[in-house]
N, C-alpha and C positions, 0 to 999 in steps of 0.2 A: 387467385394468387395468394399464399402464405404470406404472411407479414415477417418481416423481417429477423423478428425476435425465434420465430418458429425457423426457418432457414439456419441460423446462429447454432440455435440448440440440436436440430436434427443432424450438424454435420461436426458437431462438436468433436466424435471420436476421433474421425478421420483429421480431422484440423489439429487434431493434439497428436495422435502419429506423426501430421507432418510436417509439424511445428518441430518434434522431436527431432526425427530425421534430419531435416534439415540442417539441426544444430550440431548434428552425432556427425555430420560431414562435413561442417565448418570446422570442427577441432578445437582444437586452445583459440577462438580469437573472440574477441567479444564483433555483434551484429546490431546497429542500431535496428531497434522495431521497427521503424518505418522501411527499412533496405530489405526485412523479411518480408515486412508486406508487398512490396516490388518485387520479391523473388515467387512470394506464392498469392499472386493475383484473385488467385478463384479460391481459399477460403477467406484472407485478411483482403476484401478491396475498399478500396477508399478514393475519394475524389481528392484529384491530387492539387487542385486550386482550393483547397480550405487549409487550416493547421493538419497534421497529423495527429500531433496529443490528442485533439478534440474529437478524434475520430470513434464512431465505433468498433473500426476493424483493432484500434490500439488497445480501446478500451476489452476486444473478448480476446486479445491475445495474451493483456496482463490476465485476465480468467483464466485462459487456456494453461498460462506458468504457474499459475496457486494451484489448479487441479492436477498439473503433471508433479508438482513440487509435493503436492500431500496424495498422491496414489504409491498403493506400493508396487504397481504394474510397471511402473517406470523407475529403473535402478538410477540412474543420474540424476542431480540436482542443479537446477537450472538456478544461477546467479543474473541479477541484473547491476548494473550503475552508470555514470552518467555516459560511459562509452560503449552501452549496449547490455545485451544478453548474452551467454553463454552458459553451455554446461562447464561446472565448477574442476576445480581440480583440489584437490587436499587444503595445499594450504589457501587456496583464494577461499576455500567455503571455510579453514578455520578464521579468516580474515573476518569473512563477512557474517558469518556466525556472531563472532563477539560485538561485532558494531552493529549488530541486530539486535541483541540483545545489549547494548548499551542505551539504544533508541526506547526500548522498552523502559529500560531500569529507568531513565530519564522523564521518560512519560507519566511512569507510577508515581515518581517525585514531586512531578509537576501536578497533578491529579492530588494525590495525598495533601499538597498543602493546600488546593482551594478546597477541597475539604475540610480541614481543619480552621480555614478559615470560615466558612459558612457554621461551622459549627459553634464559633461565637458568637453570632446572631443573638440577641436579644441581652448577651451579658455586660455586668455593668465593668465600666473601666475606674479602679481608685485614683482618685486624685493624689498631687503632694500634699494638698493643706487639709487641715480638720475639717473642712468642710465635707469630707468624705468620696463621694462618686462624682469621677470627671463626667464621665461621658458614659450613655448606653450604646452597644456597638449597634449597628444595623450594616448588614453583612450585603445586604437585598435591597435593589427600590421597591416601590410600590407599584402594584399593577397600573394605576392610576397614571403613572409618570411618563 
């Protein structure tokens, strides 16, 4: 028998057609992922006594949306948020466009200053008084610690 990751990947095509589909007949409405996997049983199934998030049918469907999102096989852009997935309409993707890329610009920020602060690392801080260096920074513990 195939192990499971083999199964996933052999039916990948078909799962993203009909993930697609699926969505191109829902319309304008957003689909929580769990309600898709209830609709399409035999490629997303998951045992419905655990979480759903935790599932793997959730985890290859968020796959299935980055791959249909970045092919150019597939004209529509599929949006997700907390009331589901759907393919986008203009302005929901210039919507969510910018608060993607706000996520980012936010990240880079956040990212860029611990950097800048590890980059102090080893330098010394001046004191107010003549005595000269308050303190040397140490940015890092010690392996030790």
């Amino acid at each position: 028998m195939a192990n499971t990751n083999e199964v996933w990947t052999t039916n990948a095509d078909a799962r993203q057609r009909r993930l697609y589909n699926f969505l191109k007949r829902r319309g304008n409405h957003f689909t929580l992922q769990q309600t898709v996997a209830d609709a399409l049983p035999k490629f997303y199934a998951y045992d419905s006594r655990y979480n759903f998030h935790d599932s793997s049918a959730r985890m290859w469907m968020t796959k299935d949306i980055q791959t249909i999102n970045d092919s150019p096989d597939y004209e529509k852009i599929i949006i997700s948020s907390a009331a589901g997935i759907k393919l986008s309409t203009k302005r929901e993707f210039n919507d969510y466009i910018k608060s993607q890329y706000a996520l980012v610009w936010s990240k880079y920020h956040r990212t860029r200053r611990k950097e800048q602060k590890g980059a102090k690392d080893g330098q010394s801080v001046l004191g107010e008084n003549a005595e000269g260096i308050d303190h040397i920074i140490e940015a890092f513990i010690s392996e030790d610690e």
